[in-house]
C-alpha positions in Angstrom: -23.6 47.8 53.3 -20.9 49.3 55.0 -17.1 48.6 54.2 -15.0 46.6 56.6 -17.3 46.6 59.4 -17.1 43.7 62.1 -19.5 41.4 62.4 -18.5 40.6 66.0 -18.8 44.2 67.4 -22.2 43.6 66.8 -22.5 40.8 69.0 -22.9 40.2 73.0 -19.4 38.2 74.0 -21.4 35.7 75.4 -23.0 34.5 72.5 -20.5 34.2 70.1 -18.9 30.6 69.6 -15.2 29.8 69.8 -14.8 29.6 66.0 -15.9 33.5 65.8 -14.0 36.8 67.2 -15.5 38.5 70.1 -16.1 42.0 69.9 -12.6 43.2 70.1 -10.5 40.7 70.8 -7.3 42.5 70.1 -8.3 45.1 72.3 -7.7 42.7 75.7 -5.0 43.1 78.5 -4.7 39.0 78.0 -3.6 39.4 74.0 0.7 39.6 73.8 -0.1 41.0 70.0 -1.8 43.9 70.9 0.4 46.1 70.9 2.0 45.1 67.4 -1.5 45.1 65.9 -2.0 48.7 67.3 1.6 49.4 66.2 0.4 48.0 62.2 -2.5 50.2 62.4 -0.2 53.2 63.2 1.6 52.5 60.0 -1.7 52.1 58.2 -3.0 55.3 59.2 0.5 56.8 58.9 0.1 55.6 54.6 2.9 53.5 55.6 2.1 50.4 53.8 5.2 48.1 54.2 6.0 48.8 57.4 2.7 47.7 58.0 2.9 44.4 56.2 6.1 43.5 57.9 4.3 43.2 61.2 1.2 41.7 59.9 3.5 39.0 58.1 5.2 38.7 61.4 1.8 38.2 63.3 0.4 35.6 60.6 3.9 33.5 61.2 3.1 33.1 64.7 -0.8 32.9 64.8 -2.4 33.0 61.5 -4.8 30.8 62.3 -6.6 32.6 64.9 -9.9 33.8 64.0 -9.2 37.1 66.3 -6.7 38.3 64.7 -7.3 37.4 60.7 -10.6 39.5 61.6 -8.4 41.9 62.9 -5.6 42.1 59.9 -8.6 42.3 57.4 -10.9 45.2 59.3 -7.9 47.2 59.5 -6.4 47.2 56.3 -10.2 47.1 54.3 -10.8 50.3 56.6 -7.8 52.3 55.2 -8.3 51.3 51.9 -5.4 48.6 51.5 -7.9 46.0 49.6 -5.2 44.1 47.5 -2.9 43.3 50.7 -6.0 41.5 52.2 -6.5 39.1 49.6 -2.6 38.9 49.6 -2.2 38.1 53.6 -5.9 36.6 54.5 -7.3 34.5 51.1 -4.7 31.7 51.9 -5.2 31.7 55.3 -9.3 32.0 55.9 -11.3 29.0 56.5 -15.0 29.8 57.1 -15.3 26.4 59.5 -12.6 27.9 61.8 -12.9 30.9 61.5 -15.8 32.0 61.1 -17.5 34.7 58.9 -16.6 37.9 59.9 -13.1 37.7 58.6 -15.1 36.0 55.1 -17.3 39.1 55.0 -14.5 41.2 55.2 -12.7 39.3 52.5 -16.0 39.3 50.4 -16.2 43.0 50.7 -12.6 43.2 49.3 -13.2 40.9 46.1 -16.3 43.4 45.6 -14.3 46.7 46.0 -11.7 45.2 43.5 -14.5 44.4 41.0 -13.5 41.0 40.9 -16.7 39.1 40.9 -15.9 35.5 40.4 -13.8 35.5 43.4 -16.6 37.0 45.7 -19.0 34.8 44.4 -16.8 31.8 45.9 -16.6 33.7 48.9 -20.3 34.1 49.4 -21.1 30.8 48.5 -18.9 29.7 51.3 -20.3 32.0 53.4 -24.1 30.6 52.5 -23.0 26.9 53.7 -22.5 28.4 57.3 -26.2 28.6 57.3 -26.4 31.4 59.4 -29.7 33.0 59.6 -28.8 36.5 61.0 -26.8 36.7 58.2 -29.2 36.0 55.2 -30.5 39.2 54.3 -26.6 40.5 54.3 -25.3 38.1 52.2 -28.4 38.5 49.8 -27.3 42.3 49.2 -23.6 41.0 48.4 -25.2 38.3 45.9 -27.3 41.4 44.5 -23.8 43.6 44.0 -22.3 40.7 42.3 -24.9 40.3 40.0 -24.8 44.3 39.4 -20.9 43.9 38.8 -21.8 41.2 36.4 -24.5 43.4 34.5 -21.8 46.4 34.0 -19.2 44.3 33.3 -16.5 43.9 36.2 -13.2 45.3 34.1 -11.6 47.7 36.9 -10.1 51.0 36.5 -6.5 50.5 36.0 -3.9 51.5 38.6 -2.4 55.3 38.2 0.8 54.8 36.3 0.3 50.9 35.7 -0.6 48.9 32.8 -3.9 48.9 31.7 -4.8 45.3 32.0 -6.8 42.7 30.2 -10.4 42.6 28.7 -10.7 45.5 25.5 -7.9 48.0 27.4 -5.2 44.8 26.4 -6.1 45.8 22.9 -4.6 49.5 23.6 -1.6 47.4 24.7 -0.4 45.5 27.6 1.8 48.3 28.8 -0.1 50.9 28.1 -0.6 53.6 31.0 -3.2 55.8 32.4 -2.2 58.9 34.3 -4.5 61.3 36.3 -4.6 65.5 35.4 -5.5 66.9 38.7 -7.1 70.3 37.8 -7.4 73.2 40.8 -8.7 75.9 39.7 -11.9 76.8 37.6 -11.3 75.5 34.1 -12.0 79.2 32.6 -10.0 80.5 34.6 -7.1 79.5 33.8 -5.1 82.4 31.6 -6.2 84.9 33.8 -4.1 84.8 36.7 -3.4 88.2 36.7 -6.6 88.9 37.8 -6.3 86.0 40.8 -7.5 87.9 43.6 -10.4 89.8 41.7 -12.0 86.8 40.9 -11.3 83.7 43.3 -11.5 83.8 46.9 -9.0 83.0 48.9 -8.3 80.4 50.7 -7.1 79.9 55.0 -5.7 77.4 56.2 -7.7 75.0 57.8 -9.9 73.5 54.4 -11.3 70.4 53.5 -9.6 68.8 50.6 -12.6 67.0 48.1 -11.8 65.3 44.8 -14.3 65.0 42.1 -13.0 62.1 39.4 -14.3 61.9 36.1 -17.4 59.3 36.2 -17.8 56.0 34.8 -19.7 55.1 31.5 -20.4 51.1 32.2 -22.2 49.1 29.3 -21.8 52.6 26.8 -18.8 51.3 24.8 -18.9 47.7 22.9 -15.5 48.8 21.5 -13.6 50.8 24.3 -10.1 51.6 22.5 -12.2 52.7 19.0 -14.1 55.1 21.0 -11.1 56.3 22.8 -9.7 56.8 19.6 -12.4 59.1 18.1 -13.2 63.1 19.4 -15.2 62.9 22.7 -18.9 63.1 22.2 -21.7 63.8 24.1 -21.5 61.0 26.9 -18.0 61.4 27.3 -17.5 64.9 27.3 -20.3 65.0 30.5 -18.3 62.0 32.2 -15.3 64.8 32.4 -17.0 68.1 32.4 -19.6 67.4 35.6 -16.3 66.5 37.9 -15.7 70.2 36.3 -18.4 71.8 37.2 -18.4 70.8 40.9 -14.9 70.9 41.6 -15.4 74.5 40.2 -18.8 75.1 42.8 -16.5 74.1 45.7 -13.7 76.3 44.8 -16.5 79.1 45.4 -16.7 77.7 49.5 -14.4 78.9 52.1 -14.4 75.7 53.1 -13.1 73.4 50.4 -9.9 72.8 48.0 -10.8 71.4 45.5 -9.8 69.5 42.2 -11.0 67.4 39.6 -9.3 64.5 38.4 -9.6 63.3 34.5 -7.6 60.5 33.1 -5.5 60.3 29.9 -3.7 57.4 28.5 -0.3 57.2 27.2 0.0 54.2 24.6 3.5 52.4 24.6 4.3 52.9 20.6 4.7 56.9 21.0 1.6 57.5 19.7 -0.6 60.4 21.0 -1.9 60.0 24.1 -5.7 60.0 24.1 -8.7 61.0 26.7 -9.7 57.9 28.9 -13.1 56.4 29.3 -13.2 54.4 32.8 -16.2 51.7 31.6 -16.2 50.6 35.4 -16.4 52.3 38.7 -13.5 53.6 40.4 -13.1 50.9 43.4 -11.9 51.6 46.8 -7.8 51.0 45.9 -8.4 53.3 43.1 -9.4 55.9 45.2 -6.4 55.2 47.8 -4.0 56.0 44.6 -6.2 59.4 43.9 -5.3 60.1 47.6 -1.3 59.1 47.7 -0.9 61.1 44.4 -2.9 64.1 45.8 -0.7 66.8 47.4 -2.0 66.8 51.3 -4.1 64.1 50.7 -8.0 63.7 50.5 -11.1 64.3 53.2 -13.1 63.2 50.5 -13.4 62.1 47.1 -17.1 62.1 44.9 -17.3 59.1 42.1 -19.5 58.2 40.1 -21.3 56.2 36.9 -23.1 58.6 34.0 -25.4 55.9 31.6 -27.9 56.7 28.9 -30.1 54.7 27.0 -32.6 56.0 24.2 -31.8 59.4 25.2 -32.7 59.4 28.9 -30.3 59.8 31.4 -29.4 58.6 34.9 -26.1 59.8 37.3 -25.1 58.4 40.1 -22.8 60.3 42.6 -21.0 58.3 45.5 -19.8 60.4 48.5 -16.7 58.9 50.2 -15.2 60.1 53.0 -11.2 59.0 52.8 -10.4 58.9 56.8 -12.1 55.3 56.8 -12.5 54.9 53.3 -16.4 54.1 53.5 -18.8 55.8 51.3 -21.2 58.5 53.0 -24.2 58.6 50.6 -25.3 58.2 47.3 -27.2 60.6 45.3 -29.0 59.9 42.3 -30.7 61.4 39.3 -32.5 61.1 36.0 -33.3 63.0 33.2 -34.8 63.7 29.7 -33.2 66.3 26.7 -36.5 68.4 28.3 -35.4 67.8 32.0 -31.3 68.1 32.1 -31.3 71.7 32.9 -33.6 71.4 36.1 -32.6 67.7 37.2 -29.5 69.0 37.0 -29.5 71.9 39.3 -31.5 69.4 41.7 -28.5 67.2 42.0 -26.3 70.2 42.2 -28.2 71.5 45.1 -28.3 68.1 46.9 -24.6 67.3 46.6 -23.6 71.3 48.3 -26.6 70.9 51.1 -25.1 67.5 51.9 -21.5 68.8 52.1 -22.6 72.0 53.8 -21.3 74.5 51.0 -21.6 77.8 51.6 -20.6 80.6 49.5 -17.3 82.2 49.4 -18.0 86.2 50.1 -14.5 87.4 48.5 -13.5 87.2 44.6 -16.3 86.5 42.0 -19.8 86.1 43.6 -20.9 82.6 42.3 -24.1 81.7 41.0 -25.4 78.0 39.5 -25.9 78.5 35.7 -28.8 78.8 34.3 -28.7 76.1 31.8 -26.1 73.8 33.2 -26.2 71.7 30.0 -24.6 74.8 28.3 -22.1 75.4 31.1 -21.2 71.4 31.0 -20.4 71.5 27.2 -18.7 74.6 27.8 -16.4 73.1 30.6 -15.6 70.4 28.8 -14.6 72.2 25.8 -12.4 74.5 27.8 -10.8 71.3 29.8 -9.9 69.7 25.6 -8.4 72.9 24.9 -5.9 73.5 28.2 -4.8 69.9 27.7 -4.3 70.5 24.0 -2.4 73.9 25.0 -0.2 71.9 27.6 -0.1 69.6 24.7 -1.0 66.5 27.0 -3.6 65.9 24.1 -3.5 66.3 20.7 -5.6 68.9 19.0 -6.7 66.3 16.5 -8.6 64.7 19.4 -10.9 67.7 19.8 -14.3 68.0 18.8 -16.0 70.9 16.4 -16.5 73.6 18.6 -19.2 75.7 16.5 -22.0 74.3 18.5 -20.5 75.4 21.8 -19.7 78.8 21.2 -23.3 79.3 19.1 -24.9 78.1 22.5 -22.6 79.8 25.0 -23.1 83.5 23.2 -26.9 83.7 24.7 -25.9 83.3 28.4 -22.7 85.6 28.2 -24.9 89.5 28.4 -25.6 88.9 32.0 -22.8 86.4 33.6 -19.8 87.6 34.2 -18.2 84.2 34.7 -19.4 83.0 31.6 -18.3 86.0 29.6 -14.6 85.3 31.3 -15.1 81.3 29.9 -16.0 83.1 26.6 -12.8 84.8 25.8 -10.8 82.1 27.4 -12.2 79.4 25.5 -11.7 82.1 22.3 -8.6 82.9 22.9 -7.0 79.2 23.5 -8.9 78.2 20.5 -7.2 81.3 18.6 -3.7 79.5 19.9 -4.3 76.7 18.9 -5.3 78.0 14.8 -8.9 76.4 15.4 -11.5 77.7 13.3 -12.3 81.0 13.9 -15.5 82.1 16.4 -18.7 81.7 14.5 -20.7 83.8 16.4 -20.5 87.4 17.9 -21.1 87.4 22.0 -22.7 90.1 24.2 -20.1 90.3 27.2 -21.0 91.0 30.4 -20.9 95.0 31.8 -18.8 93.3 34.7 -15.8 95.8 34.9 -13.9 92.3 35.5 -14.8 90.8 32.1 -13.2 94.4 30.4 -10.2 94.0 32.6 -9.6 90.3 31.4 -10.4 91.6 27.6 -7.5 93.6 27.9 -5.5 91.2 28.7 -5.6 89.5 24.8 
């Protein structure tokens, strides 16, 4: 189902009745408010909000009731992500008799995005009593995402910077707040920028800016703020460390910048702030914060939901492109403890042929790992540490590392990048008084990995 689309576009003009849009009926000589609804969608697509809404509410005083241009108002701010402002400016105003149900759809589509499924279920009820035909088997999928969002449990990621909300975050505290650690570079790499230009590429001008958040663990919590509270494990530690791993693939592209987003919460008592766990998807206006709060902005962001039951596995990566906020494709996959390493690398594969990743011919030549299960622990490791270091976390909050290094020391002999996330996951942990290495490590022959050696 795509985001925002209109129903009337679809349509000849000649059949539509007169309680439903034509296909673009802002777009005619005869309509006076043309020219402020282009001028609105200006703002929109300048990310100027308010002076958008200070037309639209201008527009709504004179004809809100037209079906034409509620369809209009909705399409256009659903398309550049501003999914609040049309429940805001259209909810009070729609009226599926008079209006028809593009505008409803649109509106439906919003509730969804916002994860707010008792709302769109109203919506989509309403939308049934038209007793439209052509539009059963549409408003069939919607009922089948609002049952989804009822399975998973429909709490929302909380706004960048806001409170958390209700449902088990209200527990954390009502004015608790979540903040995003954008992270640019490889994770390893960092404490070896003297060797910058021997080991990443660099980068022109003209690049595509992609953001990889940390995925969703629906249904894996019955006590969120408890598990938040406790050292990552295994689930949770993937949910930040695959975001990691790909941001880190893309950095290897002459094509791409870039970075992976991880959340931390800061409670409201001065306590120490502790790693997120987002039990719901990131929804459309989540992603428009990721893109305000992002240097440049966004071409594309990559979300997604991790879950595991009895030990099996399933990922879900959603591809959305940011210019009109609709998502792109969906890639799935599944796996068993036997399985990770190779599903893994499948997914891997998928998301760069999709994206059109090529390599990046300068700085460090990069290869997939071999066991990506390794690399992933060893990622997210790495990420506990630098935000321990920066002290945004505590090191209290960090699990053993013992297994991590015993398994990282049999891939290091013939990797050089792994040898360099060796001595910079040894040497932060050495910072940081951790328990010392328990295992000896082969390093690579790589005269890079002797260069960053030296460097302590």
């Amino acid at each position: 189902m795509g985001f925002f689309d209109r129903l009337a576009a679809k349509k000849n003009a000649s059949s539509a009745t007169p309680s439903e849009p034509t296909a673009d009926p802002s777009a005619t000589a005869a309509n006076p408010l043309r020219p402020r609804l282009a001028a609105a969608r200006a703002h929109l697509e300048a990310q100027d909000l308010p002076a958008a809404l200070a037309i639209y509410e201008e527009i709504l005083a004179a004809a809100g009731d037209r079906a034409d241009i509620l369809v209009t108002i909705s399409g256009d701010l659903g398309s550049t992500g501003h999914l609040a402002s049309i429940i805001d400016l259209i909810a009070p105003r729609y009226d599926a008799q008079r209006h028809g149900p593009a505008t409803g759809l649109n509106l439906l589509q919003a509730y969804l995005a916002l994860r707010n499924p008792d709302a769109a279920q109203h919506v989509l009820d309403i939308l049934f009593s038209l007793d439209r035909p052509e539009l059963e088997d549409r408003l069939h999928g919607f009922s089948n995402a609002i049952a989804e969002l009822l399975v998973q449990g429909a709490e929302s990621l909380p706004a960048l910077g806001e409170p958390t909300g209700s449902g088990q975050r209200a527990a954390l505290s009502a004015v608790a707040k979540v903040a995003l650690v954008s992270i640019s570079k490889p994770i390893w790499f960092y404490g070896l920028e003297p060797l910058a230009e021997k080991i990443l590429p660099a980068k022109g001008d003209r690049l595509r800016r992609i953001a990889f958040a940390q995925l969703a663990l629906p249904g894996a919590y019955t006590d969120l703020p408890a598990a938040m509270a406790k050292p990552e494990d295994e689930l949770a530690r993937l949910s930040r460390a695959l975001p990691l791993w790909f941001a880190e693939t893309f950095y290897f592209s002459p094509h791409y910048a870039p970075i992976a987003a991880v959340g931390v919460l800061t409670p409201p008592d001065g306590s120490a702030n502790v790693p997120v766990i987002f039990s719901a998807e990131w929804s459309t206006d989540n992603l428009r914060q990721l893109v305000d709060s992002s240097t440049g902005g966004l071409d594309y962001i990559v979300t997604g939901a991790l879950t595991q039951k009895a030990g099996d596995s399933e990922l879900l990566l959603r591809i959305w492109e940011v210019k009109k906020f609709r998502e792109r494709k969906q890639l799935l996959v599944r796996w068993t403890p036997a399985t990770a390493d190779a599903e893994l690398l499948k997914i891997h594969e998928q998301l760069r042929l999709f994206m059109e990743w090529t390599p990046e011919k300068s700085g460090l030549p990069y290869t997939a790992p071999a066991s990506p299960r390794v690399w992933l622990d060893t990622l997210g490791a790495s990420l506990g540490l630098f935000l321990a270091e920066k002290k945004i976390l505590p090191v209290e909050s960090l699990p053993p590392l013992a297994s991590t290094f015993e398994q990282l020391a049999s891939h290091t002999a013939n990797s050089a990048p792994v040898s360099l996330a060796w001595l910079t996951l040894n040497s932060r942990a050495t910072r940081l008084a951790l328990t010392a290495t328990p295992v000896e490590a082969t390093l690579s022959p790589d005269p890079l990995v002797s260069q960053a050696r030296s460097l302590g």
